[in-house]
C-alpha positions as a Python dict, from the first residue, in 0.01 Angstrom:
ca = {
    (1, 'X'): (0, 0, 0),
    (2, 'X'): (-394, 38, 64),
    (3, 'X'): (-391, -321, 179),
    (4, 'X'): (-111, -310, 422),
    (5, 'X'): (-173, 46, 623),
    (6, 'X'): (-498, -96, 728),
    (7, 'X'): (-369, -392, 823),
    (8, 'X'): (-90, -155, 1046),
    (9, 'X'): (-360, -18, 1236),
    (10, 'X'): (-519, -99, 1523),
    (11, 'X'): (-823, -363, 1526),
    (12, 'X'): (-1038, -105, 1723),
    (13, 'X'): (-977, 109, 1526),
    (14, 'X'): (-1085, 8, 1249),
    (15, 'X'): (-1401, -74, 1423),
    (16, 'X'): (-1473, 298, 1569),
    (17, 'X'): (-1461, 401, 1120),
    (18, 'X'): (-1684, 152, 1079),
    (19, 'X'): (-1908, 271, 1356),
    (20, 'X'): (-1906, 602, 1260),
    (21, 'X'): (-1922, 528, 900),
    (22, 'X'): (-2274, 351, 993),
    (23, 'X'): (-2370, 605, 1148),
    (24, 'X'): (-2321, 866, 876),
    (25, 'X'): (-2525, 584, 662),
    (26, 'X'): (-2820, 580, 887),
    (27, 'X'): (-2841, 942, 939),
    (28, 'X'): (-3155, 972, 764),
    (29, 'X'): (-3349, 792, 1015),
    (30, 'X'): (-3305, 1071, 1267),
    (31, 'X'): (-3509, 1278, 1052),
    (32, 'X'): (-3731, 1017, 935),
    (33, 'X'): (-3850, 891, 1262),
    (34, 'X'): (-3894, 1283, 1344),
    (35, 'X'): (-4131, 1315, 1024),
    (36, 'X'): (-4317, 1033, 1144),
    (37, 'X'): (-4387, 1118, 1478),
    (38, 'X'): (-4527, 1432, 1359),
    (39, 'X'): (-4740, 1242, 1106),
    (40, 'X'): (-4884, 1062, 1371),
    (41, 'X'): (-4915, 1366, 1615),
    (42, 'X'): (-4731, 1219, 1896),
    (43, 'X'): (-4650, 1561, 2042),
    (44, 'X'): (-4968, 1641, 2040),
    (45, 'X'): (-5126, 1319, 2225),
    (46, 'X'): (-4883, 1319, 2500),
    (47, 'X'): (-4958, 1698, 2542),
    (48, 'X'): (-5319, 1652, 2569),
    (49, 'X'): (-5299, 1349, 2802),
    (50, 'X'): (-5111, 1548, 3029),
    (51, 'X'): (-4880, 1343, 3181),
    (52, 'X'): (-4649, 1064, 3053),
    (53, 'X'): (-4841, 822, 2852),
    (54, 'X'): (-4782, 482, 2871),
    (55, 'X'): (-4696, 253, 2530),
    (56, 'X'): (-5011, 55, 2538),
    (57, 'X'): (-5237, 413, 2594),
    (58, 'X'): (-5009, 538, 2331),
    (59, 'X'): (-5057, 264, 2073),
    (60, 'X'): (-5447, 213, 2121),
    (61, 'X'): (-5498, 626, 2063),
    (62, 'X'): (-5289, 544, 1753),
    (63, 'X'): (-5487, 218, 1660),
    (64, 'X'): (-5154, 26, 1596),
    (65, 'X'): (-5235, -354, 1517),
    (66, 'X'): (-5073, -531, 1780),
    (67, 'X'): (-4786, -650, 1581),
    (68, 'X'): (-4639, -316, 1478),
    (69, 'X'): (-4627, -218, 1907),
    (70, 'X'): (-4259, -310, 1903),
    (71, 'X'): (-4209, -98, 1599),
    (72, 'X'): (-4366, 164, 1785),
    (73, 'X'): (-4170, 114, 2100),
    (74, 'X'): (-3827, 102, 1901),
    (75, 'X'): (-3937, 469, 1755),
    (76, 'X'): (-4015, 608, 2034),
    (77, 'X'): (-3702, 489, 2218),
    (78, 'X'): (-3503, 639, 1956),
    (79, 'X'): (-3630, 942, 1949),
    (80, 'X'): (-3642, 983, 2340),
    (81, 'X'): (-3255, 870, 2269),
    (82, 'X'): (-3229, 1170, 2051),
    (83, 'X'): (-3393, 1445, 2308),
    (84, 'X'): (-3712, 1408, 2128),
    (85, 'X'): (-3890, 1252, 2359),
    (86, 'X'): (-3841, 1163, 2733),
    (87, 'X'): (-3902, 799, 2843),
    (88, 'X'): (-4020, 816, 3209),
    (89, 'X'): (-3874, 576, 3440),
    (90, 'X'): (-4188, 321, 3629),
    (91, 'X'): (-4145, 480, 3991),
    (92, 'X'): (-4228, 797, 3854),
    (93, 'X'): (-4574, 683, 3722),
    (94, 'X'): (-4868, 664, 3961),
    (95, 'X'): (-5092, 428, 3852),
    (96, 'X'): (-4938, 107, 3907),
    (97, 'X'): (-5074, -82, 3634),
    (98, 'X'): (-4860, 137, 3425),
    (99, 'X'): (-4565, 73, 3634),
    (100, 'X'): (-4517, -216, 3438),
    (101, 'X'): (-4461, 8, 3130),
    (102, 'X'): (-4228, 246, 2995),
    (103, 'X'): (-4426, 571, 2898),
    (104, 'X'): (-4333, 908, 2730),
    (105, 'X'): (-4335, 1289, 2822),
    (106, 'X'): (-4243, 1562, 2625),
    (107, 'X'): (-3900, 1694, 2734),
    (108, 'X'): (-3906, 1816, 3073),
    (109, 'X'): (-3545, 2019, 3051),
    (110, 'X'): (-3549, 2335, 2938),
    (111, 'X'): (-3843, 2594, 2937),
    (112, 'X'): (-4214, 2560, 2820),
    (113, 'X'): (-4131, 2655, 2500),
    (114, 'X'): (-3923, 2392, 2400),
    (115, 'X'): (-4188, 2120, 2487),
    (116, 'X'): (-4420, 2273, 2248),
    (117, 'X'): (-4194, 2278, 1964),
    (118, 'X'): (-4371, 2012, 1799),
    (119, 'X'): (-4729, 2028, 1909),
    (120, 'X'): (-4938, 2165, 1659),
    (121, 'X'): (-5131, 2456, 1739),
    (122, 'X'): (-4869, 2602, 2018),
    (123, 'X'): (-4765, 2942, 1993),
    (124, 'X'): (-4354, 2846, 1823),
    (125, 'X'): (-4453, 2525, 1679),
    (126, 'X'): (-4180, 2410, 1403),
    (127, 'X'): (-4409, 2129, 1288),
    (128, 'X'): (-4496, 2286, 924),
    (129, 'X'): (-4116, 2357, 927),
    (130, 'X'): (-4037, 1958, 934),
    (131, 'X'): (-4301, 1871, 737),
    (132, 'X'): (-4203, 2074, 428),
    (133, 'X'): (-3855, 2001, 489),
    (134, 'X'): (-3891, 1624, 488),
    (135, 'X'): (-4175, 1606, 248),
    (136, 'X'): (-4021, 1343, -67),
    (137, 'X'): (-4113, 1612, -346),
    (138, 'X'): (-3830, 1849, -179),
    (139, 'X'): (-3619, 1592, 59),
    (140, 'X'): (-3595, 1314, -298),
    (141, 'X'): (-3368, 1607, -453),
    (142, 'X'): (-3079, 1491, -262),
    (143, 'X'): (-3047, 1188, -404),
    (144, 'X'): (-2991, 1386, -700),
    (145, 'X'): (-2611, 1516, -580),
    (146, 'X'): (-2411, 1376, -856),
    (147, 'X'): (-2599, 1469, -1125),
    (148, 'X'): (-2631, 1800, -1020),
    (149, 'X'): (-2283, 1851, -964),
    (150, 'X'): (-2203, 1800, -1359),
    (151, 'X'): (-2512, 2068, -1407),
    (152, 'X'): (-2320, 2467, -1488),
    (153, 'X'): (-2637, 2665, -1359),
    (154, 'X'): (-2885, 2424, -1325),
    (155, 'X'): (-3008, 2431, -904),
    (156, 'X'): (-3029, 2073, -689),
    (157, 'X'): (-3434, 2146, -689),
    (158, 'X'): (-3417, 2237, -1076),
    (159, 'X'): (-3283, 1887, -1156),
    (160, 'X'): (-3538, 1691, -965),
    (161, 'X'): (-3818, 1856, -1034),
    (162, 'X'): (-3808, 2024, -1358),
    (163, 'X'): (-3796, 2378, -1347),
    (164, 'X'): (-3685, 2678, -1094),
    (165, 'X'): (-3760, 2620, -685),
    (166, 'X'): (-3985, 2963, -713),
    (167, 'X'): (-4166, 2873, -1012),
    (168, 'X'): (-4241, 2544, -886),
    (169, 'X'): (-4456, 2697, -648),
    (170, 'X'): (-4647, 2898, -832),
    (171, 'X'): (-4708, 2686, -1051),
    (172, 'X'): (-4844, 2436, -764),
    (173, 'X'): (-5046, 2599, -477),
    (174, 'X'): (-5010, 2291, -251),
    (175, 'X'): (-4653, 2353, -199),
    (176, 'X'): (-4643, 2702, -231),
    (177, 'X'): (-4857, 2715, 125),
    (178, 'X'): (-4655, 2430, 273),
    (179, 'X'): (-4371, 2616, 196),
    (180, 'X'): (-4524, 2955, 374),
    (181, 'X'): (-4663, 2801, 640),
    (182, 'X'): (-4317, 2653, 715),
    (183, 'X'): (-4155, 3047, 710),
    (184, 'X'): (-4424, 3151, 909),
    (185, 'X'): (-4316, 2870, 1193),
    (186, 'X'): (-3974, 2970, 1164),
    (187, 'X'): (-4072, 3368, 1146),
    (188, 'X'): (-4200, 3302, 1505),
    (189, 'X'): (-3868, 3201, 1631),
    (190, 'X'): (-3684, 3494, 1473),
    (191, 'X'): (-3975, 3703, 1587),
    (192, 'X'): (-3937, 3578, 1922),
    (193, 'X'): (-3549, 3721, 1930),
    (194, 'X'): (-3623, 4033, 1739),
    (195, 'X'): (-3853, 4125, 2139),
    (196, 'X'): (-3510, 4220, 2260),
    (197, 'X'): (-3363, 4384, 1953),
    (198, 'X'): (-3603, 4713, 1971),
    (199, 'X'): (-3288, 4912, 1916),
    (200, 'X'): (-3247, 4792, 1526),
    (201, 'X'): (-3582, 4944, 1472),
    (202, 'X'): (-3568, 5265, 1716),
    (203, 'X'): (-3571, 5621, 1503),
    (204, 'X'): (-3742, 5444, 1161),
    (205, 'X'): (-4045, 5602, 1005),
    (206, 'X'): (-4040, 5270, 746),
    (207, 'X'): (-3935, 4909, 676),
    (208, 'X'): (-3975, 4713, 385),
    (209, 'X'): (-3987, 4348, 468),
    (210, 'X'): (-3875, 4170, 201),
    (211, 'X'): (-3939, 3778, 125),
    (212, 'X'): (-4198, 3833, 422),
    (213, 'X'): (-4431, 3588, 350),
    (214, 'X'): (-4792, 3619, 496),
    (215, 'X'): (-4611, 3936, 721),
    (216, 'X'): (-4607, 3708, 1031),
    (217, 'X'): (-4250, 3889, 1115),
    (218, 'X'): (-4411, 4245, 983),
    (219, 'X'): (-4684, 4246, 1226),
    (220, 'X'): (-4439, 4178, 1521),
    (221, 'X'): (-4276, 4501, 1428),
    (222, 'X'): (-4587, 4652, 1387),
    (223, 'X'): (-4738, 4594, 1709),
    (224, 'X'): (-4444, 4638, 1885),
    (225, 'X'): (-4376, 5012, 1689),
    (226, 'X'): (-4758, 5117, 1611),
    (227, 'X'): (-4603, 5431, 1449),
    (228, 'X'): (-4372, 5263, 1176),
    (229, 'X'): (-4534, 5211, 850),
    (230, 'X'): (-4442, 4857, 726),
    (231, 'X'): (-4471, 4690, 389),
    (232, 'X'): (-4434, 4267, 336),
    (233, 'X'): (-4287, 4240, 30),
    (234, 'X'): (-4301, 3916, -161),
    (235, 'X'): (-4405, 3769, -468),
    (236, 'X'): (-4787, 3787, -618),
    (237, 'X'): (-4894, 3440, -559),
    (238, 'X'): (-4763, 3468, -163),
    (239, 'X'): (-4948, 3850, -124),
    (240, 'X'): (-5260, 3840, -315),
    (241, 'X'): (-5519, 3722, -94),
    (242, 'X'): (-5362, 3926, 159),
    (243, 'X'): (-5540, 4258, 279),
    (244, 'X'): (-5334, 4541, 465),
    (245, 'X'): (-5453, 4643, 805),
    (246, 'X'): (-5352, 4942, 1005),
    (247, 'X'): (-4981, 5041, 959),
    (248, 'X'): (-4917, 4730, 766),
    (249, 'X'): (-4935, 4717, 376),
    (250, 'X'): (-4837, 4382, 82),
    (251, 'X'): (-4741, 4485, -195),
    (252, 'X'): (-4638, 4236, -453),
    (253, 'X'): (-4297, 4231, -686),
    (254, 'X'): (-3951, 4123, -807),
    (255, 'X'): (-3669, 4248, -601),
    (256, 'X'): (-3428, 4179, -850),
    (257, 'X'): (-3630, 4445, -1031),
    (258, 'X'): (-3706, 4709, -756),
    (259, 'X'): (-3765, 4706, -394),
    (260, 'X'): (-4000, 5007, -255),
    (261, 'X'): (-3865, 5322, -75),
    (262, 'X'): (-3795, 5260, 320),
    (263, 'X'): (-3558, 5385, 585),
    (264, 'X'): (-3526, 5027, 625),
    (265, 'X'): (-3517, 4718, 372),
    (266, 'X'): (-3529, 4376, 606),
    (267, 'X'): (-3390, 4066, 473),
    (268, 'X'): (-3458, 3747, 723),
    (269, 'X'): (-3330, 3477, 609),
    (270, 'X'): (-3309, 3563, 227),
    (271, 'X'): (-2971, 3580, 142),
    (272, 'X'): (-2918, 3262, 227),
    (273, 'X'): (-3091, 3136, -84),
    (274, 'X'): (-2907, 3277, -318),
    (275, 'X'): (-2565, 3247, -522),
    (276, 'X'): (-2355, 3552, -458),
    (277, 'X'): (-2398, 3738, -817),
    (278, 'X'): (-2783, 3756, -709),
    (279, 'X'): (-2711, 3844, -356),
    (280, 'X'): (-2527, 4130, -481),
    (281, 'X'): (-2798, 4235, -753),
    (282, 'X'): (-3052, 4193, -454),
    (283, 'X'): (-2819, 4413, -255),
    (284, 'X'): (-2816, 4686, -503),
    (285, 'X'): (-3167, 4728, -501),
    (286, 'X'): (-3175, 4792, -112),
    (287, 'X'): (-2998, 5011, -105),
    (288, 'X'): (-3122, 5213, -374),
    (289, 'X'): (-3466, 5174, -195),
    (290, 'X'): (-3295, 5324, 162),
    (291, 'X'): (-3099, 5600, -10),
    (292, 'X'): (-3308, 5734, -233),
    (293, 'X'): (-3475, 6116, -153),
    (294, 'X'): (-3110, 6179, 5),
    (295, 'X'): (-3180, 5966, 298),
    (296, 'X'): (-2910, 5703, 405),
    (297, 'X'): (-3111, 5455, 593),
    (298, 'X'): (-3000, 5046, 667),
    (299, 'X'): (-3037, 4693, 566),
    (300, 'X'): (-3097, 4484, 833),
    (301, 'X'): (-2960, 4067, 684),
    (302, 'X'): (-3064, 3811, 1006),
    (303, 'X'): (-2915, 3553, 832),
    (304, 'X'): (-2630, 3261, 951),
    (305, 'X'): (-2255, 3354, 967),
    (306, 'X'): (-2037, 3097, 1015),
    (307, 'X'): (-1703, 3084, 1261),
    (308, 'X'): (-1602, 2804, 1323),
    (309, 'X'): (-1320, 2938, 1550),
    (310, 'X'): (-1550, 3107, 1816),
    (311, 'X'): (-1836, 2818, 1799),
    (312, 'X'): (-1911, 2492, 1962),
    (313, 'X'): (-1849, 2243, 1721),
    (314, 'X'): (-2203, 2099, 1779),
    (315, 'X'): (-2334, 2443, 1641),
    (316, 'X'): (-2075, 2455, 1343),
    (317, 'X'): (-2159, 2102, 1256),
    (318, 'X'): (-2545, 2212, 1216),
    (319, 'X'): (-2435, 2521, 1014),
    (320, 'X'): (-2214, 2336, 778),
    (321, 'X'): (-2483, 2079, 735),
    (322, 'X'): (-2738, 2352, 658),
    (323, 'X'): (-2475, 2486, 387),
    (324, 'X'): (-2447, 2147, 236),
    (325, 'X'): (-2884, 2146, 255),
    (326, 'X'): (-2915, 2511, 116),
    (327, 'X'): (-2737, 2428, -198),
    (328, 'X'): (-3059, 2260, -296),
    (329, 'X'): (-3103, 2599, -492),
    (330, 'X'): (-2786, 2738, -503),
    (331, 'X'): (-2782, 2939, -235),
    (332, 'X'): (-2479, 2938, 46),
    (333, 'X'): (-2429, 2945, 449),
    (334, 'X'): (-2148, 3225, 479),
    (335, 'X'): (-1843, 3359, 708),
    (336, 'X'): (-1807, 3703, 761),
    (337, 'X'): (-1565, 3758, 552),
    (338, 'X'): (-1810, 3642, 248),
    (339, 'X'): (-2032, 3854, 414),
    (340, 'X'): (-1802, 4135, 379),
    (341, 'X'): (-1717, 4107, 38),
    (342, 'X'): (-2106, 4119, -38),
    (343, 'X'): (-2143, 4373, 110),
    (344, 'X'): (-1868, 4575, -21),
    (345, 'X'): (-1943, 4513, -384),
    (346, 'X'): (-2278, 4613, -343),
    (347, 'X'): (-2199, 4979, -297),
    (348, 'X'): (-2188, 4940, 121),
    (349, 'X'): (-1969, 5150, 352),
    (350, 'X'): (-1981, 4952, 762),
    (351, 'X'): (-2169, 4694, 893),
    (352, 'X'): (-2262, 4554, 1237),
    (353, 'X'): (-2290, 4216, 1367),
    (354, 'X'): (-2509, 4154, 1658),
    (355, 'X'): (-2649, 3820, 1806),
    (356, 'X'): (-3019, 3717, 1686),
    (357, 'X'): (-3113, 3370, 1750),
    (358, 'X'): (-2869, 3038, 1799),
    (359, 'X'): (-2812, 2984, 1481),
    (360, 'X'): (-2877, 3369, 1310),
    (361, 'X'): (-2748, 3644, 1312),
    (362, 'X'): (-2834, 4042, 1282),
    (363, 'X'): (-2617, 4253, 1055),
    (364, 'X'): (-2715, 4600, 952),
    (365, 'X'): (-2532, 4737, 656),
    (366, 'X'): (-2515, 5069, 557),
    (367, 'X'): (-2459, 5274, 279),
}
């Protein structure tokens, strides 16, 4: 029956599948071909040359033996294919020896910032973000799928390296500071949105930021409100060398144990990382940390929701493959309505959703 419906259909098909199967196949060459042009620092020589650069300027900064200049060249096409990169057409160069040449900008669409994304050193550089991301110790673990599937608790991380995601970093300080450096990048994205959401913070004596890394999202807020005391949150090995300065405090901790007294308990891209049982135990001890002394303060979550009926299906399709990526330890992209049910077994009364970033969101729960 197999046999004779694909021989019903039409020859072309049957050729588009295959296409798009092959495409599915090679997939991992789009972020491959990223990693390496950030291992080469790529963005960064075509910034500081600034202007286009041409292949053979390109290659000779890079020392590339002259054999691998095609390999080069098919890279760097790619990527520019991808939005990477922009490949600059010869009329548009002035020198007219490197007319003869293709050479590359940075992406010209689009404002500053978006150039920079890559260049290391700029002020929203996602660089460390890729890097950890795509580094084989982490990105390995998905070859791993099936047997983790079989696994009952077991994460995607705990079955290819050997033990819990979060002990796995303490127990190995290289990672552990590839893996903060990487929130920090991302913390200056969120941070970025967070200019134009003064009114989440308006009317608090206190936040707790918790997760918060090196407090690179803590001293936004601090600067911003020089009167609100905050405190960064986060485990011992991510706090300790860390020294408090003005209205900013670390203190270290398990929130599944306790979370310290705020009006406000942050939670930026936490969530996310967890199955719902611990979101829900994590929950719990947020809000006891914003009602306690009889006040009834808020949880602010800036984390993805998902709706797939009000989106662009180029934004679901990165959401849904970010909830296939975060099951690496468990954790889960979620819809509103699995929002809503967290919330609501937590102990939780109303919530509010409000825009934050492409991709995040801003809810504040309350008690």
């Amino acid at each position: 029956m197999a046999s004779s419906s694909i021989n019903n259909r039409k020859p072309s098909e049957i050729f588009k599948a295959q296409a798009q199967l092959y495409k599915h196949m090679y997939a991992h060459i789009d972020s491959m071909s990223l990693k390496w042009s950030i291992e080469m620092n790529i963005p960064n020589i075509i910034h500081n040359h600034g202007k286009p650069i041409s292949l053979s300027n390109l290659v000779s900064i890079l020392q590339i033996p002259s054999s691998k200049i095609d390999n080069v060249q098919r890279l760097m096409r790619y990527l520019a294919h991808n939005g990477i990169f922009e490949i600059i057409k010869n009329q548009e160069l002035e020198n007219e020896e490197d007319q003869e040449e293709e050479a590359y900008a940075l992406t010209r669409d689009g404002s500053r910032h978006k150039k920079l994304l890559l260049v290391k050193g700029s002020e929203l550089c996602l660089a460390p973000m890729v890097e950890c991301a795509l580094d084989p110790t982490f990105s390995s673990s998905f070859h791993k799928f099936k047997k983790w599937i079989y696994e009952e608790d077991l994460t995607l991380f705990g079955v290819n390296l050997g033990s819990d995601f979060w002990e796995f970093l303490n127990e190995n300080p290289k990672y552990n500071t590839m893996f903060n450096d990487a929130m920090a990048s991302d913390s200056k994205m969120i941070n970025l949105a967070l200019k134009d959401c003064d009114f989440v913070f308006e009317g608090l004596e206190s936040i707790v930021d918790v997760g918060g890394g090196n407090g690179t999202t803590a001293k936004i807020i601090c600067d911003k409100f020089p009167k609100l005391k905050c405190i960064v949150f986060d485990r011992p090995k991510v706090v300790e060398n860390l020294s408090q300065s003005g209205n900013l405090t670390y203190v270290d901790g398990d929130m599944f144990t306790y979370v310290p007294k705020a009006d406000a308990v942050l939670l930026k891209w936490i969530l996310h990382d967890w199955t719902s049982k611990d979101c829900i135990r994590i929950l719990k001890k947020c809000k006891e940390a914003v009602t306690s002394d009889g006040k009834r303060g808020k949880v602010i979550v800036i984390d993805m929701v998902i709706n797939e009926k009000k989106e662009d299906k180029q934004l679901t399709e990165i959401k849904l493959l970010m909830n296939v990526s975060i099951s690496c330890l468990n954790g889960k992209e979620r819809t509103e309505k699995e929002w809503k049910k967290l919330f609501i077994e937590a102990g939780f009364q109303d919530y509010k959703i409000s825009p934050c970033t492409e991709l995040l969101s801003l809810i504040e729960i309350f008690p």
